[in-house]
C-alpha positions in Angstrom: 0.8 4.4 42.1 -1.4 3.4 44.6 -3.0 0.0 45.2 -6.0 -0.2 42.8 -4.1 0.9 39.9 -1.4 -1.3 40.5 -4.0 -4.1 40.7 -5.3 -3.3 37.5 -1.8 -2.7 36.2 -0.8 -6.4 37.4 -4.3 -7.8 35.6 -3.4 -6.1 32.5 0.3 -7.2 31.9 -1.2 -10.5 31.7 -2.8 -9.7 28.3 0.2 -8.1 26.8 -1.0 -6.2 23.6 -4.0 -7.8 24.2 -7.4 -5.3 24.5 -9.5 -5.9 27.5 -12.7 -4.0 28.0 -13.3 -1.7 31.3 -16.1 -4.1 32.0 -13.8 -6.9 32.2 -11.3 -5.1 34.2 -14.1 -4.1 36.4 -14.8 -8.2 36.9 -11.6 -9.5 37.3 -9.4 -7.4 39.0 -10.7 -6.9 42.3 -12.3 -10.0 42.4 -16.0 -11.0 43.0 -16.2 -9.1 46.6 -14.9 -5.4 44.7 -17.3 -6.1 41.7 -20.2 -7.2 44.0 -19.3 -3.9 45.9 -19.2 -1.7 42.8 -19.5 -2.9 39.4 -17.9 0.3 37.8 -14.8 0.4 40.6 -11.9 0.8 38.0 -13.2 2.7 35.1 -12.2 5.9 37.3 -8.7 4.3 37.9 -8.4 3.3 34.3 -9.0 6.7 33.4 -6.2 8.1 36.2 -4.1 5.4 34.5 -5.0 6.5 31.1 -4.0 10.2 32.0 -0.7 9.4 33.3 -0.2 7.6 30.1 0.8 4.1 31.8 -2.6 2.8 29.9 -4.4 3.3 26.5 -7.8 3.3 25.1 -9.6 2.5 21.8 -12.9 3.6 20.9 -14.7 0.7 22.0 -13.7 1.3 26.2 -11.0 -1.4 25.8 -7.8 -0.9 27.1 -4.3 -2.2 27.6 -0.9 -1.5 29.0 0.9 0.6 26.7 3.2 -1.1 24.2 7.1 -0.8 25.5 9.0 2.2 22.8 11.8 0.8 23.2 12.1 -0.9 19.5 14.6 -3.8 19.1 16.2 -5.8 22.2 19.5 -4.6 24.1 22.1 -6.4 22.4 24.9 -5.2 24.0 27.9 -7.9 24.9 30.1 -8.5 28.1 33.1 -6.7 28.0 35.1 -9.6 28.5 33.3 -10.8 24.9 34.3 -7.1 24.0 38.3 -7.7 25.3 38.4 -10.6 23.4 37.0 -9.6 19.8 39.5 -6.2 20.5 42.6 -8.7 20.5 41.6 -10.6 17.6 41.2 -7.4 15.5 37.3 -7.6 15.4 34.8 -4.5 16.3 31.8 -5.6 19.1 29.6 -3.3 16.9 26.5 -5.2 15.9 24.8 -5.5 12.7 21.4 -6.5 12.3 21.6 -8.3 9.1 18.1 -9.1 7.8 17.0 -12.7 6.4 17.3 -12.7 2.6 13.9 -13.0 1.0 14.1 -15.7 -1.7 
């Protein structure tokens, strides 16, 4: 990744899920100096970005990192946390147990 994309890649993870337009990439990344410069400087990187599949794209040019696939968060324990439910006669296998709706 060279030093443009990882510009833009930096300005985007500030948005999260967030869409930004390639305008307002183009405006905020590189500062006033790279926009002054070249006011269409990162819809080419964007679209490098975009091919390597590190960026995505609506139909309106707006674009965003894309969203992590990992679905759920690690919830793995220690494996002293582990030791200790073994000698107690408890499995470290977690359960995701869903509110009740009322």
């Amino acid at each position: 990744m060279d030093a443009d994309e990882r510009e833009i890649v930096d300005y985007l993870s500030t948005f999260g899920e967030q869409w930004v337009t390639g305008k307002e990439v183009c405006r905020r990344a590189g500062g006033k100096r790279r926009f002054s410069e070249d006011n269409h400087w990162a819809i080419p990187v964007l679209q490098r970005l975009k091919d390597q599949q590190i960026v995505e794209a609506d139909m309106r040019a707006r674009y965003r990192l894309k969203p992590s696939t990992k679905e759920g968060h690690d919830h793995s324990i220690s494996p002293e946390t582990e030791a200790i439910l073994k000698e107690g006669g408890a499995t470290a296998e977690l359960e995701d147990t869903g509110a009740a709706e009322d």
